[in-house]
N, C-alpha and C positions, 0 to 999 in steps of 0.2 A: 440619572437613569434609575440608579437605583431606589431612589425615595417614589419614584412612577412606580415600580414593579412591586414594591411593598404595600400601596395603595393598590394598585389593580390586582395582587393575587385575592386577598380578602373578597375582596368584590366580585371578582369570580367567580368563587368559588360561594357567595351569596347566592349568586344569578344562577349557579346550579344547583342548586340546592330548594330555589323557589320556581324555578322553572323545569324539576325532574332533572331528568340526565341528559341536559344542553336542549332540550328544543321545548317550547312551551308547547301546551295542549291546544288552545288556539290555533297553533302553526302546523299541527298534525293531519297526515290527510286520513281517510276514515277507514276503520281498522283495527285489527290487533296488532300488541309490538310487545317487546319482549329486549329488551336491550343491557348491556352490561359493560361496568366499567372497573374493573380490578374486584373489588369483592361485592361491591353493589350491582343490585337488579334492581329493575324496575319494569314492571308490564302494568299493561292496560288495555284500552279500548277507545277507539272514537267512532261515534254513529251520527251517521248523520239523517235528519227528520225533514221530511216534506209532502205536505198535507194539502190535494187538491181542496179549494173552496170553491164555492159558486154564490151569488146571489146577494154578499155581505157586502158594504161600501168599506172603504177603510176606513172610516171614523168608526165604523159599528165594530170593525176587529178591535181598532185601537182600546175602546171600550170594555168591549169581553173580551181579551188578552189580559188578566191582570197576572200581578204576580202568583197568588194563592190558587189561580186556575192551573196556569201552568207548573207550578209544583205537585200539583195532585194531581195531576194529568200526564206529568212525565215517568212518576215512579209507582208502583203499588201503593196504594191509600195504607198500606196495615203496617208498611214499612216508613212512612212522612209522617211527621211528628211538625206542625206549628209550633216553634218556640217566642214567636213576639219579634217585632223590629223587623217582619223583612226576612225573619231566619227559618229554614228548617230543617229539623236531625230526620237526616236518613240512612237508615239502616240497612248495610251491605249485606250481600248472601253472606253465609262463612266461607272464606279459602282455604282450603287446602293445596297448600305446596310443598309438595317432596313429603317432609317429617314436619313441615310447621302449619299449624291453626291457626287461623286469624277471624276475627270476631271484629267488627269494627264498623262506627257512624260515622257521618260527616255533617258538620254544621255546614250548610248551604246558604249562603243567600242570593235569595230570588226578588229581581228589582226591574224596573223600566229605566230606563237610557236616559235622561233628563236632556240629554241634548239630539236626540234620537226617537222621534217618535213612532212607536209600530215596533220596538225594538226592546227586547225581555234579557237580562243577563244574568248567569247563572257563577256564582264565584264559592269556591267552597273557603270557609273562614278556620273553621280547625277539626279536629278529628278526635276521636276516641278508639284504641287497638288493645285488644286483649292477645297475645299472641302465647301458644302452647306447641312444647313438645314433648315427644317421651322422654325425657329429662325432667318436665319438669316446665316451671312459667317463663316466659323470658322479658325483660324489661323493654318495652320498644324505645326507651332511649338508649339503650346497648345496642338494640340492630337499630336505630338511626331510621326507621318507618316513617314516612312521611304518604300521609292521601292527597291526593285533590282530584276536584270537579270543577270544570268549566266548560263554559258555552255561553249559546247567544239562541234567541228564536226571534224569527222577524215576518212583518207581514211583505211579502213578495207576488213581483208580477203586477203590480196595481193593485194589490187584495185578491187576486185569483188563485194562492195560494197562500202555506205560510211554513216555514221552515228554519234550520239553521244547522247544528253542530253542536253533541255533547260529548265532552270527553273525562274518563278516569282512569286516575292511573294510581298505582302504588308502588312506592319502592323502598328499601331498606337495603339492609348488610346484612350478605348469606354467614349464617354461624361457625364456626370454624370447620368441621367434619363435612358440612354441603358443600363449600367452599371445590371439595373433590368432586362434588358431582359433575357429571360431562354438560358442558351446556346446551347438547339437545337435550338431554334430560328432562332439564332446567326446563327450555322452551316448552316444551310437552305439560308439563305439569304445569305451568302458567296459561297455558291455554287451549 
């Protein structure tokens, strides 16, 4: 039993670590959230998109659905950066929460479903975080910041529409002094 529990804590505590704070963004229903687990927060957003069509067959969506449409079509053109391969750096508002800045992209990639047709998936790969306070810089591998983006768009209805589900989220570890903050506070200034 114990050589089990020795293997399943790691593991765990992987799966939460790559899926935020226990539930993936896939499995979120749409919405803001704001959640916490001893000193970690984590908030975000999931929206979900759905676009009456008319007139297209679905080979013509399947067609003009590529990837590079739908990258530049989900985010402001001035903030999506084409990196090559499928990828793109996109560039988040700044956050301000509570006393901390946050500056930060996300490499994305934007792909079709190879066993899925009609079907766009959106996986974020890694991040960049500049984070500040009045203190002074802070190293986001000391608060432990992790980003991601995910979702999916798909042609729906027969081609009479097209839709899906994007979600981001961020979370880290509140620095020691926020740590007091009340957690509506917290909530408030997260969203």
């Amino acid at each position: 039993m114990l050589q089990r529990l020795r293997f399943c804590l790691p593991l765990f505590a992987w799966l939460t670590r790559a899926y935020g704070l226990g539930i993936p963004l896939s499995s979120r229903q749409p919405g803001q959230f704001t959640e916490f687990h001893g000193r970690r927060v984590g908030f975000g957003a999931v929206k979900e998109v759905r676009v009456p069509l008319a007139g297209a067959t679905i080979q013509e969506l399947e067609e003009y659905l590529t990837p590079e449409r739908v990258a530049t079509a989900m985010w402001d053109r001035d903030k999506v950066k084409s990196v090559g391969d499928g990828c793109y750096e996109l560039r988040m508002e700044k956050l301000s929460f509570v006393m901390l800045d946050i500056d930060s992209s996300v490499l994305v990639r934007v792909a079709r479903e190879p066993d899925q047709p009609g079907v766009i998936s959106l996986n974020s790969e890694s991040f960049s975080v500049a984070a500040q306070t009045p203190a002074g810089t802070l190293s986001t591998a000391e608060l432990g910041i992790s980003v991601r983006v995910a979702g999916t768009l798909q042609i729906l209805d027969g081609g009479l529409a097209v839709g899906g589900q994007v979600g981001f989220e961020t979370e880290g570890d509140l620095p020691g002094v926020m740590m007091l903050t009340p957690r509506p506070v917290v909530r408030t200034a997260a969203g």
